[in-house]
C-alpha positions in Angstrom: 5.9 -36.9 4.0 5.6 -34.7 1.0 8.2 -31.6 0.7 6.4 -28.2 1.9 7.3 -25.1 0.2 7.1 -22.4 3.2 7.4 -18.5 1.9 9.1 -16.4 4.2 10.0 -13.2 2.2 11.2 -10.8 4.4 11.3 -7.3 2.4 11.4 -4.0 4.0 8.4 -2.9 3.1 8.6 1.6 2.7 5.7 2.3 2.7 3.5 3.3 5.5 -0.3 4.0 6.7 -1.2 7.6 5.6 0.9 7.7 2.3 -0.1 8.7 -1.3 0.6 5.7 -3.5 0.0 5.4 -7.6 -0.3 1.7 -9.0 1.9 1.2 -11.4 0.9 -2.4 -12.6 -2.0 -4.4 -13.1 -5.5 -4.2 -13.8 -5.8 -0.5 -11.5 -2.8 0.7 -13.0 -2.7 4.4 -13.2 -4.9 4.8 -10.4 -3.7 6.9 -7.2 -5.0 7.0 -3.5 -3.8 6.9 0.3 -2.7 3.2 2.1 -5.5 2.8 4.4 -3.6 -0.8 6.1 -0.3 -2.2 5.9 -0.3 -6.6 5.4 3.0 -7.3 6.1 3.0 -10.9 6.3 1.0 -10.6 3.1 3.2 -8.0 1.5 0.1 -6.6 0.3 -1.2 -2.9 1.2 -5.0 -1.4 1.2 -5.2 1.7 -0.8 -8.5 4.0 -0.5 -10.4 4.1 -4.1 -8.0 1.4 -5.6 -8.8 -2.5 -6.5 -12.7 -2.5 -5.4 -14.7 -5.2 -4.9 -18.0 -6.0 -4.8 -19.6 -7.3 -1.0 -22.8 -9.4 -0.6 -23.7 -8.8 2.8 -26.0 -10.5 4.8 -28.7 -7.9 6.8 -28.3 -7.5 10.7 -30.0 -5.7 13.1 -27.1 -3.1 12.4 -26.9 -3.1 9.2 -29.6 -3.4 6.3 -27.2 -5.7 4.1 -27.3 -6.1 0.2 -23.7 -5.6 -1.9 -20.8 -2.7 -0.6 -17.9 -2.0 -2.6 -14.8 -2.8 -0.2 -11.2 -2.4 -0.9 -9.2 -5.4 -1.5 -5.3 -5.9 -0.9 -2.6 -5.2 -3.7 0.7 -6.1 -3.7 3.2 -4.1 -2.2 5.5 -4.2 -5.4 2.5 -2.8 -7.6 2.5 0.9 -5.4 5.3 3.5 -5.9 5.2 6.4 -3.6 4.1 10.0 -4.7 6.8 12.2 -3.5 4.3 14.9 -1.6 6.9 17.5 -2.6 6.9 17.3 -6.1 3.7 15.1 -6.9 5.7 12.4 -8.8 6.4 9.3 -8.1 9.7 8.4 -6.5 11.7 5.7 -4.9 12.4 6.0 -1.0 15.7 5.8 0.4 16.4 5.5 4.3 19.0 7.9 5.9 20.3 8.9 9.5 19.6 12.6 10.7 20.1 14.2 14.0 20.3 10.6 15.3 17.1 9.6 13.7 16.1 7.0 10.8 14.5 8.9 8.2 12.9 8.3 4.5 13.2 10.7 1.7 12.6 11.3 -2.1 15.8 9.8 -4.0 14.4 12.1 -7.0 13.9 15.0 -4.8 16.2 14.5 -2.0 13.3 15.9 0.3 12.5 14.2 3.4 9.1 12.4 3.7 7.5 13.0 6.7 
């Protein structure tokens, strides 16, 4: 039997649904929206506005078909957070307050909600 190469990355992925997001790399980079879905078995994230593609629908009796613009997956290492206090973009570090797991600005020091 030939060898199988399995990926099981594990990362802790930080960010959530809901978030403001700027790409930082590839073709959309410079180009800001919200995560609409988190992939995690993917690692990939879909942002609102960010890495469109183009549909060909076929027509039903509830929709008329013909070509949409849909959002496709980008990879989770490609999105930086955009600290909501500041409106820059930040790493996120994980800390315990009042008992709780929390994430928050490491350039701000603010907590993100």
């Amino acid at each position: 039997m030939p060898y199988k190469k399995v990926l099981n990355h594990k990362h802790k992925i930080k960010i959530k649904k809901g978030d403001q997001v700027k790409v930082i790399a590839g073709s959309n980079k410079g180009q800001t929206g919200e995560v609409l879905e988190i992939l995690p078995s993917k690692n990939r994230a879909i942002v609102d506005g960010v890495n469109n593609r183009k549909k060909h629908t076929k027509a039903t009796a509830e929709n008329a078909g013909g070509i949409i613009d849909k959002a496709a997956p980008i990879d989770i290492s490609n999105l930086m957070l955009i600290d909501p206090a500041t409106g820059e973009t930040t790493k996120i570090g994980r800390r315990i307050e009042d008992g709780r797991l929390v994430r928050y600005s490491k350039k701000s020091g603010e907590i993100i909600k």
